[in-house]
C-alpha positions as CSV (number, residue, x, y, z in Angstrom):
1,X,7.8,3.0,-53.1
2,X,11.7,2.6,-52.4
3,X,11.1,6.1,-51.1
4,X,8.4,5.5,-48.3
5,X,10.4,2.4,-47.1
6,X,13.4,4.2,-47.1
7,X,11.5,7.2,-44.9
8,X,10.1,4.6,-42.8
9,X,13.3,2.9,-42.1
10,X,15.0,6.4,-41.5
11,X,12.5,6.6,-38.9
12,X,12.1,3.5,-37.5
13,X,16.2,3.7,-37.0
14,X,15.5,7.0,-35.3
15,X,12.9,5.9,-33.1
16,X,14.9,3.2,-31.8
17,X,18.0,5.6,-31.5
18,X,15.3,8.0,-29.4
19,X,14.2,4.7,-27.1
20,X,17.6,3.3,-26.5
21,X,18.1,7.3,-25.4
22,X,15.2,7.6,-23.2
23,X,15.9,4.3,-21.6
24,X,19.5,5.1,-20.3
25,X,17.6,8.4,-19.2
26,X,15.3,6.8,-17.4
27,X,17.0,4.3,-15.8
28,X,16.3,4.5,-12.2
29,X,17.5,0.7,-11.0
30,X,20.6,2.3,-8.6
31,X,17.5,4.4,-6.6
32,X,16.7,2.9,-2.9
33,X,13.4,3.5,-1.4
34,X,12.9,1.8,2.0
35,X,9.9,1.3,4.1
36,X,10.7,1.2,8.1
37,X,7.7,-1.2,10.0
38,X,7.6,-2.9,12.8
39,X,4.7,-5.6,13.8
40,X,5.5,-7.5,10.5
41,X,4.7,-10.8,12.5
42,X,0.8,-9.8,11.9
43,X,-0.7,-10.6,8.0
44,X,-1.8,-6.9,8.3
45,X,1.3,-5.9,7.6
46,X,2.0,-8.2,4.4
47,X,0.0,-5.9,2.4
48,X,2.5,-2.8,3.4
49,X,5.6,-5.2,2.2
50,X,3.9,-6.0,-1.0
51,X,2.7,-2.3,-1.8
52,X,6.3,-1.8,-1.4
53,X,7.9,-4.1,-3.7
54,X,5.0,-3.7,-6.2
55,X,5.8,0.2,-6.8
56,X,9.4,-0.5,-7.1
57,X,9.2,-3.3,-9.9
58,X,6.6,-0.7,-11.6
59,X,8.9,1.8,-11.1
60,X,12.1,0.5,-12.1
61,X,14.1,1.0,-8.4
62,X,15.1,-1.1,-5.4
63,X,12.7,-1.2,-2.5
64,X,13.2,-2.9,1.2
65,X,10.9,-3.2,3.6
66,X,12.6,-3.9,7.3
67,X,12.0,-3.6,10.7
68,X,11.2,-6.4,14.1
69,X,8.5,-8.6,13.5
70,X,7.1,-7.6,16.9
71,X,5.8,-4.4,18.0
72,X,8.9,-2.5,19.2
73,X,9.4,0.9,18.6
74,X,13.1,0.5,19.6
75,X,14.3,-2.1,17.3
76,X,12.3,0.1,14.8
77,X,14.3,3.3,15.4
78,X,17.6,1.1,14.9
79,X,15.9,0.2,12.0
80,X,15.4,3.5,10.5
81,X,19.1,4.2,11.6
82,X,20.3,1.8,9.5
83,X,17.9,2.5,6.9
84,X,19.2,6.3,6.8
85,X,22.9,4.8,6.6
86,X,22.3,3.1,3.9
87,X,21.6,7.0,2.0
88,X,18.2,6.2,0.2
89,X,16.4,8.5,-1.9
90,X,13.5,8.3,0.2
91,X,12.2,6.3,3.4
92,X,8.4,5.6,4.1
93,X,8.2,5.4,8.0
94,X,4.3,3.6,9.5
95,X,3.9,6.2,12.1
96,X,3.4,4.4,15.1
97,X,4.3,6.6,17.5
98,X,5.5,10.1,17.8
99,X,9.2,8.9,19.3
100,X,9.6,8.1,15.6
101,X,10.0,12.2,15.5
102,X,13.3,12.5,15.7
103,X,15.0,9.9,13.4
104,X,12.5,11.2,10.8
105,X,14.2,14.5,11.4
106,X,17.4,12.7,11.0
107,X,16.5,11.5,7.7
108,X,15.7,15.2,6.6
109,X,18.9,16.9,7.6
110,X,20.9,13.9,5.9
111,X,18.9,15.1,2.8
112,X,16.5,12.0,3.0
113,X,12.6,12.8,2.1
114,X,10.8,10.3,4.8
115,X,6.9,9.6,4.1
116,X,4.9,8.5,7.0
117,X,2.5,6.0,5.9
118,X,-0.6,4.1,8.0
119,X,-0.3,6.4,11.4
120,X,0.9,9.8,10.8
121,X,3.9,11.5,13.3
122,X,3.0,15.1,15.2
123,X,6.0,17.9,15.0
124,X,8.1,16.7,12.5
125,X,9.9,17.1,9.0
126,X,7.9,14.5,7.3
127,X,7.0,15.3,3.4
128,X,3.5,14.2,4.4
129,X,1.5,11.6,5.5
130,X,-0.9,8.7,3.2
131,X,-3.0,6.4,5.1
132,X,-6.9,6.3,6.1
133,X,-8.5,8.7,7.9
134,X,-8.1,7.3,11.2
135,X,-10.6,9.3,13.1
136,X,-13.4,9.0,10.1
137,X,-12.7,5.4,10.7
138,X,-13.4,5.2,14.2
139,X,-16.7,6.9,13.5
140,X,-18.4,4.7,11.0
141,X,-17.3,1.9,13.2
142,X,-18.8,4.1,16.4
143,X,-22.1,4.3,14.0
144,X,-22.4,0.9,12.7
145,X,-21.5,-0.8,16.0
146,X,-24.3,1.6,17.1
147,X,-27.2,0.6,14.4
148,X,-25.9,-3.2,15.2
149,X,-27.3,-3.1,18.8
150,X,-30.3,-1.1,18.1
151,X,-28.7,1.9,19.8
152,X,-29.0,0.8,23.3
153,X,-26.9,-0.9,25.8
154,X,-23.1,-1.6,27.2
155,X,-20.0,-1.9,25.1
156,X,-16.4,-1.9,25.3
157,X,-13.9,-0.9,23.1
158,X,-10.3,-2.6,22.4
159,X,-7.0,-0.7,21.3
160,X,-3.8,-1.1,22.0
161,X,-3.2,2.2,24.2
162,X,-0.7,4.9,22.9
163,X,-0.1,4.3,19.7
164,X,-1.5,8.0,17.5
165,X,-3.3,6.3,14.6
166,X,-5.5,4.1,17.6
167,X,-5.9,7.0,19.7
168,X,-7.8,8.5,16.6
169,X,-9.8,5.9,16.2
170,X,-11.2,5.7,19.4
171,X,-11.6,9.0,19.5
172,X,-13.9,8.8,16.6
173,X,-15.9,5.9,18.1
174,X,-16.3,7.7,21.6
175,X,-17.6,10.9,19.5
176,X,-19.8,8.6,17.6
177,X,-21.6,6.7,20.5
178,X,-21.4,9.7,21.9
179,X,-24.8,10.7,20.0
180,X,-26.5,7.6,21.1
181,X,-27.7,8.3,25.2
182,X,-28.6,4.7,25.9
183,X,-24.7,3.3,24.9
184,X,-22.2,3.2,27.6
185,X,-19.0,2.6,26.6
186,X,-17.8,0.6,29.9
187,X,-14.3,-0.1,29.4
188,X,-11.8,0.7,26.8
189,X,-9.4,-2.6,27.0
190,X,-6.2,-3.5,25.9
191,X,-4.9,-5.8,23.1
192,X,-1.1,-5.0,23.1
193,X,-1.9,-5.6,19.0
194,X,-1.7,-9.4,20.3
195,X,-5.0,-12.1,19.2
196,X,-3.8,-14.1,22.1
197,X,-3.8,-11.2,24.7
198,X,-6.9,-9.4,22.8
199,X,-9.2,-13.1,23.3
200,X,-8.1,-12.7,27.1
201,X,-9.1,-9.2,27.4
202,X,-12.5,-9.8,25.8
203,X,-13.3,-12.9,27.8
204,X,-13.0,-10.5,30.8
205,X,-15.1,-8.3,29.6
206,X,-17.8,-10.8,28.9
207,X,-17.5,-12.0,32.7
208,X,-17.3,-8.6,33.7
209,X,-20.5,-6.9,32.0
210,X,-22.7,-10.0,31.5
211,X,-25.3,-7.9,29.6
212,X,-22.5,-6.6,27.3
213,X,-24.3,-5.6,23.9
214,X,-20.8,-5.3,22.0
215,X,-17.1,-5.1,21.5
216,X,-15.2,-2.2,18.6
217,X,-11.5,-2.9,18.0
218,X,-9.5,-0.6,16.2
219,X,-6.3,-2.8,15.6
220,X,-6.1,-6.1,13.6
221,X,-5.8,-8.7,16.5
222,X,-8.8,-7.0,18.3
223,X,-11.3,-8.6,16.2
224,X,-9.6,-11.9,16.1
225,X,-9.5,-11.9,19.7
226,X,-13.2,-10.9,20.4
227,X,-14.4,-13.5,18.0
228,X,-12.2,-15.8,19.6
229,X,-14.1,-15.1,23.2
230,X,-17.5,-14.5,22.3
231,X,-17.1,-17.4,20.6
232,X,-16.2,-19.7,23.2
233,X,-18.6,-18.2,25.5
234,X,-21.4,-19.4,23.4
235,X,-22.7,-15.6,22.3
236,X,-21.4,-15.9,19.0
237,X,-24.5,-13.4,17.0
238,X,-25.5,-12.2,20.4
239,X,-22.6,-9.8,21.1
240,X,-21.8,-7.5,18.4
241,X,-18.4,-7.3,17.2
242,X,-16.7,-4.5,14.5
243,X,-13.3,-5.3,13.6
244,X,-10.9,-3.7,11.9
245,X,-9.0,-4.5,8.5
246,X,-9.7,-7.8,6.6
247,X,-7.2,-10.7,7.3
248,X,-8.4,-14.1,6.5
249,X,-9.3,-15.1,10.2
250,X,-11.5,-11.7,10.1
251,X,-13.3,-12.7,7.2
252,X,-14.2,-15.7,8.0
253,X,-15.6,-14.7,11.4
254,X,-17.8,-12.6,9.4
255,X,-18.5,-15.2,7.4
256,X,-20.0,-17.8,10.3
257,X,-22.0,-14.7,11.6
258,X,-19.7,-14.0,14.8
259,X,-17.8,-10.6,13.4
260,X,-20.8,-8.3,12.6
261,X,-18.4,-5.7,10.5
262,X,-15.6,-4.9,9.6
263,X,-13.6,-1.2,8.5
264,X,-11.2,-2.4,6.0
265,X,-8.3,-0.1,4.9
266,X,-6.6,-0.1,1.1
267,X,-3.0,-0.9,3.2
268,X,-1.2,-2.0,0.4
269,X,-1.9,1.2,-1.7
270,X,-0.6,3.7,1.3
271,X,3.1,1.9,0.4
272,X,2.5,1.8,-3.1
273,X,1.3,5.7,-2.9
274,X,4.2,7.0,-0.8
275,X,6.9,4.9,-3.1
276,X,5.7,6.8,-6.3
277,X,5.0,10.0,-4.3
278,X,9.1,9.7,-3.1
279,X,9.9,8.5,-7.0
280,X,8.5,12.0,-8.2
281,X,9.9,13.8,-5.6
282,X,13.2,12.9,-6.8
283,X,12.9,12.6,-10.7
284,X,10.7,15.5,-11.7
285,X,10.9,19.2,-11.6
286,X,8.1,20.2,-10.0
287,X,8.9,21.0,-6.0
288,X,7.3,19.6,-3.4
289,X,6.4,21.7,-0.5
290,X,4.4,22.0,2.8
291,X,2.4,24.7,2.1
292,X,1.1,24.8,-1.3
């Protein structure tokens, strides 16, 4: 018996010894992973932030997530700027436009991996990109917003104009209606990503194209917005609406019956997803390439 508890202490001691070990090992608290944003001012966004932060307790590093509250691509690149300063071990960019190229390039030559996360960036050094597939999107909107109006009539279509991820969408719900010979798509309006702005455009609309059948938006605030119009135009039910993503005021529309749909994306795990993908990339041995 004094044996056995002897062996088992000799182990148990060794055990710890071995843990203590791998723990200094694996210590990763002085790694920086930062996500660059821009728009934060919309509850969209709130998942990216939290995706962020959840990977880095989970992973045992620091994490920031920074950026202007307001869409501005400028403030955003003097962001990443900063960001890159700061010598991270790897920054997730949301790729709202493709003037993001260059400081993502940036990143690279100072040795910086850089993720691009929600909305990918064209001709550039980016590890790769996580996020929906933005024109797959745009089509099962294009399809439900079709089978929603009995796949007949006059719709319009709300973005906010330039920015790649959008662009994909829409091009997904043009190809989609595309099928459908009685839907004319009369207007693709703008939202500048703003509920305020988006309610103004789609009140026009309704004045505009009195026998409009429906309205897709492919941003957050687009749904709010339409919901908002047809709303106070009485035609709540009576003029289709698909949103995008799921923020409380989306839900709720659906809930009343003035939102018909919604295409809701898993926003928080693109941050989470890119984190950990940058945490391997750094701290194991197998390589991460382009082309394998």
């Amino acid at each position: 018996m004094k044996k056995v508890l002897s062996l088992v202490l000799v182990l148990m001691l060794a055990l710890g010894a071995l843990t203590a070990s791998f723990a200094e090992e694996t210590d990763k608290s002085d790694q920086l992973y930062i996500e660059v944003a821009c728009n934060s001012n919309l509850s969209y966004f709130y998942d990216h932030m939290l995706g962020c932060e959840t990977a880095g307790k989970e992973l045992g590093v620091r994490t920031e997530y920074v950026g202007p509250a307001e869409y501005d691509i400028d403030g955003m690149i003097a962001a990443f700027e900063t960001a890159i300063a700061k010598q991270p071990n790897g920054i997730v960019v949301i790729g709202f436009e493709d003037t993001l190229g260059p400081v993502i390039d940036k990143a690279t030559e100072a040795g910086i991996p850089v993720i691009t996360v929600d909305g990918d960036v064209n001709d550039c050094s980016r590890i790769c990109f996580v996020g929906t597939g933005n024109y797959n999107a745009g089509f099962t909107g294009g399809n439900y917003l079709a089978e929603a109006i009995g796949g007949k009539g006059q719709v319009a279509l709300m973005t906010k104009p330039g920015q790649a991820n959008l662009e994909e969408r829409i091009q997904g719900y043009q190809d989609a209606l595309a099928a459908y010979p009685d839907i004319e798509i009369v207007q693709i309006a703008d939202t500048q990503s703003d509920s305020v702005v988006a309610a103004s455009a789609a009140a026009s609309l309704l004045q505009m194209y009195p026998d409009l059948a429906g309205i897709a938006c492919v941003e957050a605030a687009g749904g709010t917005g339409a919901a908002t119009a047809v709303r106070e135009a009485g035609r709540a039910g009576e003029v289709k609406i698909i949103s995008m993503d799921r923020d409380e005021d989306v839900l709720s529309a659906i809930e009343e019956g003035t939102i018909t749909a919604s295409i809701a994306q898993q926003s928080a795990l693109m941050s989470y997803l890119a984190i950990n993908l940058l945490y391997n990339l750094n701290n194991s041995n197998l390589e991460v390439t382009t082309d394998n």
